[in-house]
DRENZA-45966 format. One record per residue: residue in one letter; chain; z, x negated, y of N, C-alpha, C in turn. Coordinates in nm, 4 decimals. Layout:
N
<atom code="a" unit="A" n_Z="Z" n_X="X" n_Y="Y" ca_Z="Z" ca_X="X" ca_Y="Y" c_Z="Z" c_X="X" c_Y="Y"/>
...
//
This chain:
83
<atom code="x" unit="A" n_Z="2.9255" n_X="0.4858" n_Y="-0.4358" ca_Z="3.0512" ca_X="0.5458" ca_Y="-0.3969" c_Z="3.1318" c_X="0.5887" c_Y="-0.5196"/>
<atom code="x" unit="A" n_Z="3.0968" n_X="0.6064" n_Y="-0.6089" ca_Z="3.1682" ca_X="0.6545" ca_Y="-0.7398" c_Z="3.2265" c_X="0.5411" c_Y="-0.8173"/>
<atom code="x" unit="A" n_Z="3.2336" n_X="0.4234" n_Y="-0.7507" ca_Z="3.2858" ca_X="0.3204" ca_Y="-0.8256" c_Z="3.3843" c_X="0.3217" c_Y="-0.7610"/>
<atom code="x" unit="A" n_Z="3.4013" n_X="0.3327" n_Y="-0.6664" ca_Z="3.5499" ca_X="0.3662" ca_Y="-0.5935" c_Z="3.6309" c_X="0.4399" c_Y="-0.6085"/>
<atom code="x" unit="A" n_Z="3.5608" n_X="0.5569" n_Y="-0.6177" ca_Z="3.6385" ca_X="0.6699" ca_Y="-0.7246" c_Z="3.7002" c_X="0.6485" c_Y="-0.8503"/>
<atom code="x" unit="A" n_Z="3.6639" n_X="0.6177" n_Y="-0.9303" ca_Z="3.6727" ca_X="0.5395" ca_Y="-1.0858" c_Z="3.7658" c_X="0.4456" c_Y="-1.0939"/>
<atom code="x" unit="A" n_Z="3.7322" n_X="0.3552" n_Y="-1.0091" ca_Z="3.8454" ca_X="0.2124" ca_Y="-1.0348" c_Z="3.9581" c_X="0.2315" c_Y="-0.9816"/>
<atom code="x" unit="A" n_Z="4.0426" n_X="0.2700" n_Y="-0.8991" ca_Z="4.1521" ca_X="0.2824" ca_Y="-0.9296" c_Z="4.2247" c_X="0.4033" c_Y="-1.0555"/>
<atom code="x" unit="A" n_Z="4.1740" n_X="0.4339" n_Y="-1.1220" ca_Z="4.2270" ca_X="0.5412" ca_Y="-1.1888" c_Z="4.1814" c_X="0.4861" c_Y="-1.3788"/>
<atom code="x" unit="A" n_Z="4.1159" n_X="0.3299" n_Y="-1.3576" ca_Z="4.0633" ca_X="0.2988" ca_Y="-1.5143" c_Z="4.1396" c_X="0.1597" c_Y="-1.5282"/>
<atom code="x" unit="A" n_Z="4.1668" n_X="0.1083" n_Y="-1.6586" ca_Z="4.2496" ca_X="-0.0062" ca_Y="-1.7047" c_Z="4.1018" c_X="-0.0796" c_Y="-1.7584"/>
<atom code="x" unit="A" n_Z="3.9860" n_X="-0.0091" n_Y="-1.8179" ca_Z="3.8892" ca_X="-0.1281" ca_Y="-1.7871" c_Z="3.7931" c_X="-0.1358" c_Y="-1.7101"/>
<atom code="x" unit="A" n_Z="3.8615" n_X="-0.1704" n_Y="-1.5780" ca_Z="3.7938" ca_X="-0.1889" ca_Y="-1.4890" c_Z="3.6690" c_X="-0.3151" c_Y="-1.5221"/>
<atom code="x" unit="A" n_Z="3.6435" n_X="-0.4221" n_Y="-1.5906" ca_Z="3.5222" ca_X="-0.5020" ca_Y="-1.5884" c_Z="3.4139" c_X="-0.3931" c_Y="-1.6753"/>
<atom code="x" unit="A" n_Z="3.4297" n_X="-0.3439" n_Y="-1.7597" ca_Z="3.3101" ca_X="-0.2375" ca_Y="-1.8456" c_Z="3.2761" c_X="-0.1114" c_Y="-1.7446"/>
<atom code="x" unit="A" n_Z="3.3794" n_X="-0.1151" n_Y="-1.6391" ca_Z="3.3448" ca_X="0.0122" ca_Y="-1.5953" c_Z="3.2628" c_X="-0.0761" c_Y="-1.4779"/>
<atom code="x" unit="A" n_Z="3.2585" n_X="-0.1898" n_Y="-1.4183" ca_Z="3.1942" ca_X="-0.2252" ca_Y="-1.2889" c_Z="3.0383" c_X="-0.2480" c_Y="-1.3562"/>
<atom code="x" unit="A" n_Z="3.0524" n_X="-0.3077" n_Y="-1.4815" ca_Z="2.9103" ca_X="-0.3378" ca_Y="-1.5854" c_Z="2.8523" c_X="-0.2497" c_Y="-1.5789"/>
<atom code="x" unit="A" n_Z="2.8955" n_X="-0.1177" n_Y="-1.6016" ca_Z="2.8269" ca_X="0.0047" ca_Y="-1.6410" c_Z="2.7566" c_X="0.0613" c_Y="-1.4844"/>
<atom code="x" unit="A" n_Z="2.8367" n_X="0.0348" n_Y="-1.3831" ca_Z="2.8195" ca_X="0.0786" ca_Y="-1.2540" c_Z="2.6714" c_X="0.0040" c_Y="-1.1787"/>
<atom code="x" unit="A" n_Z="2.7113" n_X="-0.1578" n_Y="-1.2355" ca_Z="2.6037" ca_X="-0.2324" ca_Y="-1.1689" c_Z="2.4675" c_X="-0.2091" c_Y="-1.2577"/>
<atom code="x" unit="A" n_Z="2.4744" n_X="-0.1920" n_Y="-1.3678" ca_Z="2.3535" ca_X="-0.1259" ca_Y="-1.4987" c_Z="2.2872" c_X="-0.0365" c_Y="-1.3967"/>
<atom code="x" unit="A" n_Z="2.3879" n_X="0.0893" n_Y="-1.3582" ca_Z="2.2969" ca_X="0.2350" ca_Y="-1.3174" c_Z="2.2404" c_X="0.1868" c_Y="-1.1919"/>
<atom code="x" unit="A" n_Z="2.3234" n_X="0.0692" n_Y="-1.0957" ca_Z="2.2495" ca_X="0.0594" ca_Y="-0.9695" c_Z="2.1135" c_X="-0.0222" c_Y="-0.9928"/>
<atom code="x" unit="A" n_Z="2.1317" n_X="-0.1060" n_Y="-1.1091" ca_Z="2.0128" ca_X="-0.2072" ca_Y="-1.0782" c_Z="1.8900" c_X="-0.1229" c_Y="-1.1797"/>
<atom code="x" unit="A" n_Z="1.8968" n_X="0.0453" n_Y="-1.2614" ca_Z="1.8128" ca_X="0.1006" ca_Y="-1.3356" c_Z="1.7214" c_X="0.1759" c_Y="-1.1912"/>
<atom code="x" unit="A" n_Z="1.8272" n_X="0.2258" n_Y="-1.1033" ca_Z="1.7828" ca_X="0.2786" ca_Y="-0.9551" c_Z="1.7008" c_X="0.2322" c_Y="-0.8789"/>
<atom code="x" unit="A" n_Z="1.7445" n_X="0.0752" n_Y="-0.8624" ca_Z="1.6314" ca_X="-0.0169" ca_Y="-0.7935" c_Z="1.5502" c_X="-0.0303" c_Y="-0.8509"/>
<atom code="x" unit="A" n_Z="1.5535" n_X="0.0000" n_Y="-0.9960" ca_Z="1.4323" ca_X="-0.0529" ca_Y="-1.1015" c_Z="1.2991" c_X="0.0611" c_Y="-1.0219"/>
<atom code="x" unit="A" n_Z="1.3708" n_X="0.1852" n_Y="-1.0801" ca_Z="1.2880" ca_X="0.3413" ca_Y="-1.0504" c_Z="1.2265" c_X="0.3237" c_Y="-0.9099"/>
<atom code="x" unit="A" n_Z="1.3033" n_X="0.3436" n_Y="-0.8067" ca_Z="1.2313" ca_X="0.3056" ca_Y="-0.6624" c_Z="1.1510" c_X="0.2000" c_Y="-0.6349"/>
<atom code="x" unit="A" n_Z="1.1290" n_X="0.0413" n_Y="-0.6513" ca_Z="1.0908" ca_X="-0.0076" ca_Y="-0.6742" c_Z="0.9333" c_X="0.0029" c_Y="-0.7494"/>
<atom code="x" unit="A" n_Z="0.9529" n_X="0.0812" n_Y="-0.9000" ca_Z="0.8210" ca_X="0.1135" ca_Y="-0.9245" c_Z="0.7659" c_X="0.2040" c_Y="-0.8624"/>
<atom code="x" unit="A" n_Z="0.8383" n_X="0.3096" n_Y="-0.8000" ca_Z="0.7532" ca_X="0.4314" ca_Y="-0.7068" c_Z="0.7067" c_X="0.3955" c_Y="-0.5820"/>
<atom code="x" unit="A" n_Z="0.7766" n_X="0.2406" n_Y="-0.5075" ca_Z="0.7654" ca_X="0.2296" ca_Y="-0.4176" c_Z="0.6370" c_X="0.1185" c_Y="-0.3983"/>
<atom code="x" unit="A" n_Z="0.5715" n_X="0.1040" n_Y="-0.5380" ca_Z="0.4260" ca_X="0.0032" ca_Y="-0.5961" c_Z="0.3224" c_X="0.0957" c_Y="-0.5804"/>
<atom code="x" unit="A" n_Z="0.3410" n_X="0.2169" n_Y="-0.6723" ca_Z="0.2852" ca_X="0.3029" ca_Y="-0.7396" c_Z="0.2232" c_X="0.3917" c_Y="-0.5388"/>
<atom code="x" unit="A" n_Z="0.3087" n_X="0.3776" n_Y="-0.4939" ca_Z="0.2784" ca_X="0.4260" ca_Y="-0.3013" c_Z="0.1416" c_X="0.3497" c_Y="-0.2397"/>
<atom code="x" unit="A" n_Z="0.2326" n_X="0.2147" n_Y="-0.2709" ca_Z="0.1579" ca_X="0.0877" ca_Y="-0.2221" c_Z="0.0065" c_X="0.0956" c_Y="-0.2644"/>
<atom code="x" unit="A" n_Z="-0.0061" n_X="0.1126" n_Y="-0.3815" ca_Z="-0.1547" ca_X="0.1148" ca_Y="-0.4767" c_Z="-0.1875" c_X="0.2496" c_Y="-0.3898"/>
<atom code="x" unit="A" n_Z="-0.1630" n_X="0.3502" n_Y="-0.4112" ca_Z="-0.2557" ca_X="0.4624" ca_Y="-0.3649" c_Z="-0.2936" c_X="0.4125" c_Y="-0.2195"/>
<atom code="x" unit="A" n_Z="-0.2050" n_X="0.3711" n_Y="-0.1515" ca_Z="-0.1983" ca_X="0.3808" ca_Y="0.0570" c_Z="-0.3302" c_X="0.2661" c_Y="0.0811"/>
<atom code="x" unit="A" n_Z="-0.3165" n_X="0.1500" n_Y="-0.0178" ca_Z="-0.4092" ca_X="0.1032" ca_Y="-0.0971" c_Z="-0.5464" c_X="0.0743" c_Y="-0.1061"/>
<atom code="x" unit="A" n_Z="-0.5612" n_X="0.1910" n_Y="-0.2092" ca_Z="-0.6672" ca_X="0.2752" ca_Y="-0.1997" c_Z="-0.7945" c_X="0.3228" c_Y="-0.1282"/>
<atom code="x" unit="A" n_Z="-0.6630" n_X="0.4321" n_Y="-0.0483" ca_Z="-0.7236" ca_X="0.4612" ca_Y="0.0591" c_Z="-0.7724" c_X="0.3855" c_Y="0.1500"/>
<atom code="x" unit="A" n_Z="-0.6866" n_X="0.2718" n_Y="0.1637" ca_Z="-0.7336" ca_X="0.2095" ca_Y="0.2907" c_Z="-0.8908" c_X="0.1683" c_Y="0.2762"/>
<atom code="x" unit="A" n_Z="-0.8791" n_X="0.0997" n_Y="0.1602" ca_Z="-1.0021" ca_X="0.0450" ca_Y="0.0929" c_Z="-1.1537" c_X="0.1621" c_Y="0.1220"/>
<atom code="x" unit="A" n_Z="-1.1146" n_X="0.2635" n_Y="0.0785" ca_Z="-1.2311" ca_X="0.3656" ca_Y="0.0427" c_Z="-1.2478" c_X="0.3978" c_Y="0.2165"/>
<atom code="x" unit="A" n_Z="-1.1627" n_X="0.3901" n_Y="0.3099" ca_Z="-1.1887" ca_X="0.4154" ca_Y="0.4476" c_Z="-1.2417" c_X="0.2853" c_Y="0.5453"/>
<atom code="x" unit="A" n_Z="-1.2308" n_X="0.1878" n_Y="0.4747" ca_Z="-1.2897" ca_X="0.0521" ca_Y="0.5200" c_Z="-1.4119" c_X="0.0608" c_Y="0.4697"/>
<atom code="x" unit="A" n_Z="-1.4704" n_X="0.0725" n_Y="0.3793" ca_Z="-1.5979" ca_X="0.1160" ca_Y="0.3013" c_Z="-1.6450" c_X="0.1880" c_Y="0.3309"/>
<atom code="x" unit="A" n_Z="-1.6022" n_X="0.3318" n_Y="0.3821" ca_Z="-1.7149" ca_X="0.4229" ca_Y="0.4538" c_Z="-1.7290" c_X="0.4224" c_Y="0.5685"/>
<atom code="x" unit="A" n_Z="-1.6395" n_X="0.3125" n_Y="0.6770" ca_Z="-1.6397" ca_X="0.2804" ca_Y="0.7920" c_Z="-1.7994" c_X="0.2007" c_Y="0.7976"/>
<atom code="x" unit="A" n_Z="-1.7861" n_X="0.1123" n_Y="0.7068" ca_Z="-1.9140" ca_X="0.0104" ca_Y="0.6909" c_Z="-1.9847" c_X="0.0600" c_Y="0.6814"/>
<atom code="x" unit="A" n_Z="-2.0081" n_X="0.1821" n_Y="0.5618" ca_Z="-2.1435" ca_X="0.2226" ca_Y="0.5775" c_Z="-2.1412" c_X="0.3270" c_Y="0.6561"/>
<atom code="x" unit="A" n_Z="-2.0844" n_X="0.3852" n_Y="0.7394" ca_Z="-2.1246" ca_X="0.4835" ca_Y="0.8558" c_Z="-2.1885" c_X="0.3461" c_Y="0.9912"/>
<atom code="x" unit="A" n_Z="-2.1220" n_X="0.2398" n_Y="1.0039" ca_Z="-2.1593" ca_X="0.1477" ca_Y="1.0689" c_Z="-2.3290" c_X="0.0838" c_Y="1.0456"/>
<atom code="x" unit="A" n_Z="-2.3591" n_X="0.0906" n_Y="0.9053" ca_Z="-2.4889" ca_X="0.0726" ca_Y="0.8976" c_Z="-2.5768" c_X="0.1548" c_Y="0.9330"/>
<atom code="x" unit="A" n_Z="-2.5610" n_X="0.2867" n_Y="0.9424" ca_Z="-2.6295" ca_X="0.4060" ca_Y="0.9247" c_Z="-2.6735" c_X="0.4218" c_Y="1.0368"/>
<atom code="x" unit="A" n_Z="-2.5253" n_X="0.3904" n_Y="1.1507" ca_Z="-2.5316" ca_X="0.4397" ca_Y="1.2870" c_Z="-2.6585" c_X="0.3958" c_Y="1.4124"/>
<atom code="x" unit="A" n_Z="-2.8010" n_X="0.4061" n_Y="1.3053" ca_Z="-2.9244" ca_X="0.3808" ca_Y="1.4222" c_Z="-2.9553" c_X="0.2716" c_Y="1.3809"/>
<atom code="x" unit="A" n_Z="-2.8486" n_X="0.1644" n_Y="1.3098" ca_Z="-2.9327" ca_X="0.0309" ca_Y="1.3079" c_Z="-2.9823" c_X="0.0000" c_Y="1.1712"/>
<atom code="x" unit="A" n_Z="-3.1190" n_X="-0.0215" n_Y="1.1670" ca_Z="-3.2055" ca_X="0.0188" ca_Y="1.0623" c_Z="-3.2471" c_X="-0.1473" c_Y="1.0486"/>
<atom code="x" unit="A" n_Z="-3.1782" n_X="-0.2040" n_Y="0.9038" ca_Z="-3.2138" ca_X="-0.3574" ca_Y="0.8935" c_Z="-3.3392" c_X="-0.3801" c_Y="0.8365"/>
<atom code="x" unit="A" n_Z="-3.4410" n_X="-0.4053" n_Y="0.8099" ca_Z="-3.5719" ca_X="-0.4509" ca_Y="0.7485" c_Z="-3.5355" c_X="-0.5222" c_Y="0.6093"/>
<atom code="x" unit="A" n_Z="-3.5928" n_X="-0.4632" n_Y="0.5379" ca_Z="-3.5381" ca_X="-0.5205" ca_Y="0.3931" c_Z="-3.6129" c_X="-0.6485" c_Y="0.3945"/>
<atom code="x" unit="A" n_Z="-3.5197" n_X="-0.7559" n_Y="0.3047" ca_Z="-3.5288" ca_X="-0.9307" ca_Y="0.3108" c_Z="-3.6134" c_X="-0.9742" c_Y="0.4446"/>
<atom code="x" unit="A" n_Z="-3.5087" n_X="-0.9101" n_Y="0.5710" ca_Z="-3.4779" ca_X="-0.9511" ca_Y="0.6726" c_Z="-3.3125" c_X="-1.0011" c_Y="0.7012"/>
<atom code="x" unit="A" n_Z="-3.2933" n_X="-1.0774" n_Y="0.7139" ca_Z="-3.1360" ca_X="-1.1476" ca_Y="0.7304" c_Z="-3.0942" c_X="-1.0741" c_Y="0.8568"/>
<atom code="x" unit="A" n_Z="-2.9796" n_X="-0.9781" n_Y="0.9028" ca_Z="-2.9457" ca_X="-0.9271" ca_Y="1.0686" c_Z="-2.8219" c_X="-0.9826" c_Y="1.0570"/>
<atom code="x" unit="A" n_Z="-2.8233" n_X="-1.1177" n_Y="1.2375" ca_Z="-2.6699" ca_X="-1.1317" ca_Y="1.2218" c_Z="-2.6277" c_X="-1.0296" c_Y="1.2781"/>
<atom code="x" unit="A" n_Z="-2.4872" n_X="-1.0884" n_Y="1.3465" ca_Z="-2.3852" ca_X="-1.0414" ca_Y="1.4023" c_Z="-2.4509" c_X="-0.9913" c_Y="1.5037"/>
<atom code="x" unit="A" n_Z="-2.4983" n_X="-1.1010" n_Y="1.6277" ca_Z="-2.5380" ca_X="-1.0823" ca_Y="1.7496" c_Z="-2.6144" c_X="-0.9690" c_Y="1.7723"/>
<atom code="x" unit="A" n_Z="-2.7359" n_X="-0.9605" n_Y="1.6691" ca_Z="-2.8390" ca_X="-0.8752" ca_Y="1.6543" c_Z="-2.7757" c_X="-0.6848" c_Y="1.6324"/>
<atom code="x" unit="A" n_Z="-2.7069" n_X="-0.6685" n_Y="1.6034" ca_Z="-2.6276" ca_X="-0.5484" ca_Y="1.5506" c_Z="-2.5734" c_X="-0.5311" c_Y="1.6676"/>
<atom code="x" unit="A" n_Z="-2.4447" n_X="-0.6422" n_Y="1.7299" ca_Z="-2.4286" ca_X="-0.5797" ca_Y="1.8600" c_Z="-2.5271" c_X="-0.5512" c_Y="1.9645"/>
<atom code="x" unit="A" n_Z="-2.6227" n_X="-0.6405" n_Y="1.9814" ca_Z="-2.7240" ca_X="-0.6081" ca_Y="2.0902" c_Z="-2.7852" c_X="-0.4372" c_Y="2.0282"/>
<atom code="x" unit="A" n_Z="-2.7810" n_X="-0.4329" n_Y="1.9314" ca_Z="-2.8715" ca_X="-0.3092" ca_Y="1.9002" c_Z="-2.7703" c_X="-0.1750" c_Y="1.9000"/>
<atom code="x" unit="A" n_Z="-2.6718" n_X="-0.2056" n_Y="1.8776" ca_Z="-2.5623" ca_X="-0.1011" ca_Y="1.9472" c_Z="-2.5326" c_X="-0.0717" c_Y="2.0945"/>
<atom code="x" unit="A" n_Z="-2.5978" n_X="-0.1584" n_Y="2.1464" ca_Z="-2.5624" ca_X="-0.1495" ca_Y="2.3276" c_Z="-2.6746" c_X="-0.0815" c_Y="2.3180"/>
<atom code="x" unit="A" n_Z="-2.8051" n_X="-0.0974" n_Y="2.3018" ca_Z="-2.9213" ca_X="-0.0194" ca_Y="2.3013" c_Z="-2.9332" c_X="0.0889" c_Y="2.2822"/>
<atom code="x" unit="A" n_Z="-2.8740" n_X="0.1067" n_Y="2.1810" ca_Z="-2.8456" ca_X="0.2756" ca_Y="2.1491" c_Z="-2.7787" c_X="0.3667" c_Y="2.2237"/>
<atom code="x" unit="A" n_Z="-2.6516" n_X="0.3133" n_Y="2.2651" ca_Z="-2.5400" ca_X="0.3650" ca_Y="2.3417" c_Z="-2.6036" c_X="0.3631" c_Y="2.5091"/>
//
């Protein structure tokens, strides 16, 4: 909005639109990195809550036999069991 303000009242109007489009595209720069810097943490989290989902999922009663292979099937059947 301040370029509107400005240009009618300046004779160099091309240095003054340069200078205008500079500060908008330093703005997008700034938001842009804060809006990464979000992304990475939200991220994160998601990650570290997918991970303790899993291992609360292992924990939850079903007890695998070490260098025993448990599929899929086997885990659900043993969750109906429990429940």
């Amino acid at each position: 909005n301040r370029i509107n303000q400005v240009l009618p009242d300046t004779e160099e109007k091309t240095a003054e639109i340069q200078q205008w489009m500079s500060s908008v595209v330093s703005r997008l720069n700034h938001y842009k990195a804060q809006h990464k810097a979000l992304l990475k943490e939200a991220t994160t989290l998601l990650e570290l809550a997918l991970w303790k989902a899993n291992l609360d999922d292992n924990e939850g009663g079903i007890i695998e036999q070490e260098g025993v292979r448990t599929t899929r099937g086997r885990r659900k059947r043993a969750r109906k069991e429990i429940c």
